[in-house]
C-alpha positions in Angstrom: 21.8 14.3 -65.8 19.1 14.0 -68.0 19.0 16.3 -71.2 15.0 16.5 -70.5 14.5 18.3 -67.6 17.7 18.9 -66.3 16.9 16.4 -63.3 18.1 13.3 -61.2 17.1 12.8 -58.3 19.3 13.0 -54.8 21.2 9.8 -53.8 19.0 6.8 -52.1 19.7 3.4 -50.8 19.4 0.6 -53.4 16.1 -1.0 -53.5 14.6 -4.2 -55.1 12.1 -1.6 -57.1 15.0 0.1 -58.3 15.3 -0.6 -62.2 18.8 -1.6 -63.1 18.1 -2.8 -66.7 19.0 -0.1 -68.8 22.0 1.1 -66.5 25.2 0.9 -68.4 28.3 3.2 -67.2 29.9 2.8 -70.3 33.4 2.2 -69.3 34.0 -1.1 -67.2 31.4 -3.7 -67.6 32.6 -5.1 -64.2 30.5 -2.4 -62.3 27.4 -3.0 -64.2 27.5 -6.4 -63.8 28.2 -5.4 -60.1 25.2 -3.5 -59.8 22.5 -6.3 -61.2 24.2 -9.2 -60.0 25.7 -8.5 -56.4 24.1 -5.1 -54.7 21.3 -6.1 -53.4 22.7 -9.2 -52.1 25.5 -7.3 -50.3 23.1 -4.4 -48.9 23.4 -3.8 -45.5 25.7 -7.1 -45.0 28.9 -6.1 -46.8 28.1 -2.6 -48.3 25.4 -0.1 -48.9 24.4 1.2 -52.3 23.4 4.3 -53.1 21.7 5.4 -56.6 21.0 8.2 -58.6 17.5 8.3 -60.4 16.5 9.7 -63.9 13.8 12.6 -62.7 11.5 11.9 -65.7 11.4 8.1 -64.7 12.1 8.0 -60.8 12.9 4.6 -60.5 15.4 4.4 -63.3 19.0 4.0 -62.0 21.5 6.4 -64.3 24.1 6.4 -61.6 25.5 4.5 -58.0 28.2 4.5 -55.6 28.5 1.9 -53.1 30.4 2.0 -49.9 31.8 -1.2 -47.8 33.9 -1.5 -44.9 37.7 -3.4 -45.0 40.8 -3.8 -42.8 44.3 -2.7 -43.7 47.4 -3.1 -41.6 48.8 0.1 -40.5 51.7 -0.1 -42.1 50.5 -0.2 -45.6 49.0 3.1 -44.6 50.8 5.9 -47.4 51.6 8.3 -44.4 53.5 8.7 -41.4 50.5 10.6 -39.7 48.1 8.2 -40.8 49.9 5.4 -39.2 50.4 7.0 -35.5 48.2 5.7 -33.5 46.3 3.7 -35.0 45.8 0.0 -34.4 47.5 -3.1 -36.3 44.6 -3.6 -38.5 42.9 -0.3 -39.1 39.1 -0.2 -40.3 38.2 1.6 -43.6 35.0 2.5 -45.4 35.8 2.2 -49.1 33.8 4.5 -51.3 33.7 2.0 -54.2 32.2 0.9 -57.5 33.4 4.5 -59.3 35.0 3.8 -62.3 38.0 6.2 -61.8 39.9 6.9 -64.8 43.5 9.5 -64.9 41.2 12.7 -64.9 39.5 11.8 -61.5 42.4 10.3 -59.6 43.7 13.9 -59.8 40.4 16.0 -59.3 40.7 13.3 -55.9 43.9 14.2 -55.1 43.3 17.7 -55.5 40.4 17.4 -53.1 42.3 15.7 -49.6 42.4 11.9 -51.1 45.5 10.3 -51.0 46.9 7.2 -53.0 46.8 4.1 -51.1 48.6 0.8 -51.4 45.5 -1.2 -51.1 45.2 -1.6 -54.9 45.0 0.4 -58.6 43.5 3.0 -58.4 42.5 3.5 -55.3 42.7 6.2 -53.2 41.7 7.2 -49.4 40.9 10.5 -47.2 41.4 10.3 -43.3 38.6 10.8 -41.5 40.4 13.7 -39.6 40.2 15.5 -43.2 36.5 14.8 -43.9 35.4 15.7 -40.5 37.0 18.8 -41.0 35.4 19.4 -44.0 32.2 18.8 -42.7 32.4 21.5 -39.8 
C-alpha cells in the first residue's frame, strides 16, 4: 500500500505496459527475477499473472501472484478425503510466486490450506473448501 494516498489498485492480469522495473519483494530474489524474466512469456500458456498497481502511478507493479495448473498423483495427496475419488493424477491450480515465510504458512493453515507433499512450503485447499467459502 502506498503511504501516499492509501491506494493500490484491485488485482489485473499481467500486461506488457505493466512496469516491472522498480518491483523488488524484498525477500527472495527468485520471484523478482520471475516476474521480469518469465511472466509474460508464460501468460495464458502455463500460468496467469495477476498484479497489484501503485494508485499514484497506475502502471507501477508493487505486488503479484501468479497461478498455474500441475498434476499430482493421488496418493501424494496429505488426506484420506482428498484422495477418494479422485483420479490417478489429479489436476491442481497452484497459487504461486508468494514468498511464504513461517508467519503465513500458519495464517494459511488457519484459513482451510493444508500442507502438501508437493514441495517446501507449499500448501493446498480443496476445491470443496473454497467453493464453500464462496457460497
Amino acid at each position: 500500500m502506498n503511504a501516499s494516498t492509501g491506494r493500490v489498485s484491485t488485482p489485473e492480469r499481467l500486461r506488457s505496459h505493466h512496469d516491472l522495473t522498480d518491483f523488488h519483494n524484498g525477500r527472495h530474489v527468485s520471484l523478482d527475477e520471475w516476474l521480469r524474466s518469465r511472466a509474460l512469456a508464460s501468460e495464458g500458456l502455463s500460468a496467469r499473472t495477476y498484479v497489484v498497481c501503485a494508485g499514484y502511478t497506475p502502471n507501477r507493479v508493487v505486488a503479484y501472484y501468479a497461478i498455474s495448473t500441475a498434476m499430482e498423483q493421488r496418493i501424494a495427496l496429505p488426506k484420506a478425503r482428498l484422495r477418494r475419488g479422485m483420479p490417478e493424477q489429479v489436476p491442481l491450480l497452484l497459487i504461486g510466486r508468494l514468498a511464504i515465510d513461517e508467519e503465513a504458512a500458519s495464517f494459511y493453515q488457519h484459513h482451510g490450506f493444508s500442507v502438501s507433499p508437493l514441495g517446501e512450503r507449499i500448501m493446498l485447499m480443496p476445491i470443496e473448501t473454497v467453493r464453500a467459502l464462496l457460497r
